[in-house]
N, C-alpha and C positions, 0 to 999 in steps of 0.2 A: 149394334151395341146400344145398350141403355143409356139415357145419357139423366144425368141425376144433378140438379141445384143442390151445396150445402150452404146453409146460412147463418154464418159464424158473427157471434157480437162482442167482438175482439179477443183476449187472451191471458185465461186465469180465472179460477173460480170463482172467486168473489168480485171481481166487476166483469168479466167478459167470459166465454165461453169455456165453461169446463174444460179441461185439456182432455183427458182420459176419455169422455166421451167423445172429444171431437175426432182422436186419434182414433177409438174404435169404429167410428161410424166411416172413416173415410178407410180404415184395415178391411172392415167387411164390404163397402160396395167395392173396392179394388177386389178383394180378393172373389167377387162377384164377376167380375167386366167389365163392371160400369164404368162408363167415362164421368169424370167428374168435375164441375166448375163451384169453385167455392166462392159464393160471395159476401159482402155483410155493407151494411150502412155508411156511407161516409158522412159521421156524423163524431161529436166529443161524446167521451163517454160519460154517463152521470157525476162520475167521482172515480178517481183512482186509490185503489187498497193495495197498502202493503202487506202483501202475503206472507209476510213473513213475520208481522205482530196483530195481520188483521185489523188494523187501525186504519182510517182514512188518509191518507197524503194531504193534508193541507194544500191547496196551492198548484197541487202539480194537477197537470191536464193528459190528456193520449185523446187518440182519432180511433173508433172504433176500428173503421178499414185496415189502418195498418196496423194496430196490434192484430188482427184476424191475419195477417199479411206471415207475420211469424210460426203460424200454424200452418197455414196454406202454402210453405216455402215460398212466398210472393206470387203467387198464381190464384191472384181473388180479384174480382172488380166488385166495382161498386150494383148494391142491389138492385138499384132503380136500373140498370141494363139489363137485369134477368124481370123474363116473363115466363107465365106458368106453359103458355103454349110450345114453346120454346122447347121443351123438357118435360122426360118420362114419367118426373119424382122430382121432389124436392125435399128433403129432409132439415131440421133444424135440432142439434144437440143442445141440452142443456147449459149450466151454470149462471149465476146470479143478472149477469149482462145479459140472456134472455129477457129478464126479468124490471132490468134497470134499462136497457139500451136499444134493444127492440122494442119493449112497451113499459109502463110504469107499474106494473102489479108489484112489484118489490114494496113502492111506497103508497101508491095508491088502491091494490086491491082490488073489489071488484067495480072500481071506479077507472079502473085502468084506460089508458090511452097509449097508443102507439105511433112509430116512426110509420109516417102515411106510406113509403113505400114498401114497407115489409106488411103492416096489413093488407096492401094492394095484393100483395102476392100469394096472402093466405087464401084471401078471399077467391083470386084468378084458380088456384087448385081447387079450393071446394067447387066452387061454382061449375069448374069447366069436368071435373072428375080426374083431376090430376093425380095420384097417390103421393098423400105427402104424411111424411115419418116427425114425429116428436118426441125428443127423451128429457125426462126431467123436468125442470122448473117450463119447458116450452110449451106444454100444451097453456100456458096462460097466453100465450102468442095468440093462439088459434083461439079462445076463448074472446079475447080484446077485438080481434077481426071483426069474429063473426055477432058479437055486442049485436041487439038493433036489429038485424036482419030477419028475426021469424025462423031460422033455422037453430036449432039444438042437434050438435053436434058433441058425441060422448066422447070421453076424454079420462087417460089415469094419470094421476101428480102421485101414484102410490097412496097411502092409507092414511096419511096427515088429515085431518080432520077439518082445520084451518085452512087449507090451500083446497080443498075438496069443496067446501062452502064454498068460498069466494067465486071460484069456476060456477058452480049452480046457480048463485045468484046472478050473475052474468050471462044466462042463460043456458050456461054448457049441459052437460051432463056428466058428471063426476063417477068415476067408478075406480073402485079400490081395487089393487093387482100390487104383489110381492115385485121387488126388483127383476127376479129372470121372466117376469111374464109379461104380454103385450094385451093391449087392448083393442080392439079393430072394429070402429061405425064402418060397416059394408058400402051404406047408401052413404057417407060423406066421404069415402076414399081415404080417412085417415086413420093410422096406425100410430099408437103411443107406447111408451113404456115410463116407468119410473125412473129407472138407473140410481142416481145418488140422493133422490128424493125419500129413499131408502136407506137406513144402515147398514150398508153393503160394502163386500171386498171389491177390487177392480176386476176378478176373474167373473161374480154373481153378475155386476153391472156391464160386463160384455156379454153373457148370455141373453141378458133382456136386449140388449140392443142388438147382437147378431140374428135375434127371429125377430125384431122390429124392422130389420132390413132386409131382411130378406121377404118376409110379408109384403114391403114398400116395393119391392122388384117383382115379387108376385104377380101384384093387384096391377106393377105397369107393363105386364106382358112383355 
């Protein structure tokens, strides 16, 4: 059985992990075989948003881990226990918490920095030829990583023009793909898609992400 790291950065669009993507990505590697271990950061998240006026919560605080804990029905550890050798894939959905709580591209761009141990684990896939999947606002995850290293690994955030620069200047390779389609570097083993990087229905954004995962289970034999 395949067994697949997902690495969620908590829960809600706009500070942790897209819901809809995290649901489809852990619907298609189930409905796959994969065995799945979901983990994310034990860390505060940037700032907490109320979703429901999109304003920031003054004041109030949350743990990445355990909001990730509500998606994962409480079957997440902490990242820094997952290694890439470990696992056949590792996959990372979208939503702003990518962006804000795995690394800082939200606010800093292509100045980004990352929680040291979720870079460690982008890194441990590229390096080792792990197959590891990205939807949405994530491939700046992989972008932040691999900063510095000498390696340009391609990468789609969909057709925003802004979020496409920022990846290039940071070395990546930015390439533009509609929500149902995937983008696939052969030689760095990773697989992206846009999803909501896109204006897209939920049904469009599960198409890009059901052949982003299954590419990801592809590539890991």
């Amino acid at each position: 059985m395949t067994k697949v790291a997902v690495c969620l950065s908590g829960c809600g669009v706009f500070d942790g992990s897209e819901i809809h993507e995290a649901v489809l990505v852990l619907l298609a590697l189930d409905r796959a075989g994969a065995e799945v271990q979901c983990c994310a950061p034990d860390v505060a998240q940037m700032h907490v948003v109320n979703h429901l006026t999109g304003e920031v919560a003054d004041g109030e605080t949350r743990n990445v881990l355990v909001e990730a804990a509500r998606i994962a029905r409480g079957e997440v550890v902490d990242v820094a226990q997952v290694k890439a050798a470990d696992y056949d894939a590792v996959v990372f959905p979208g939503g702003f918490g990518a962006a804000k709580n795995l690394c800082d591209f939200a606010v800093r761009g292509a100045d980004a920095e990352g929680h040291p141990e979720v870079l460690r684990l982008v890194r441990e896939c590229v390096e080792q030829g792990t197959p590891l999947g990205l939807a949405c606002i994530a491939p700046a995850v992989c972008a932040t990583a691999m900063k510095g290293s000498g390696r340009q690994v391609e990468l789609t955030v969909g057709r925003g023009a802004d979020a496409s620069a920022a990846l290039d200047a940071m070395g990546a390779k930015a390439v533009p793909h509609t929500v149902e389609e995937i983008h696939v570097d052969a030689a760095a083993r990773v697989v992206t898609t846009p999803a909501y990087m896109e204006d897209a229905t939920i049904a469009q954004v599960a198409s890009g992400i059901d052949a982003m995962v299954a590419k990801v289970l592809d590539l890991a034999g």
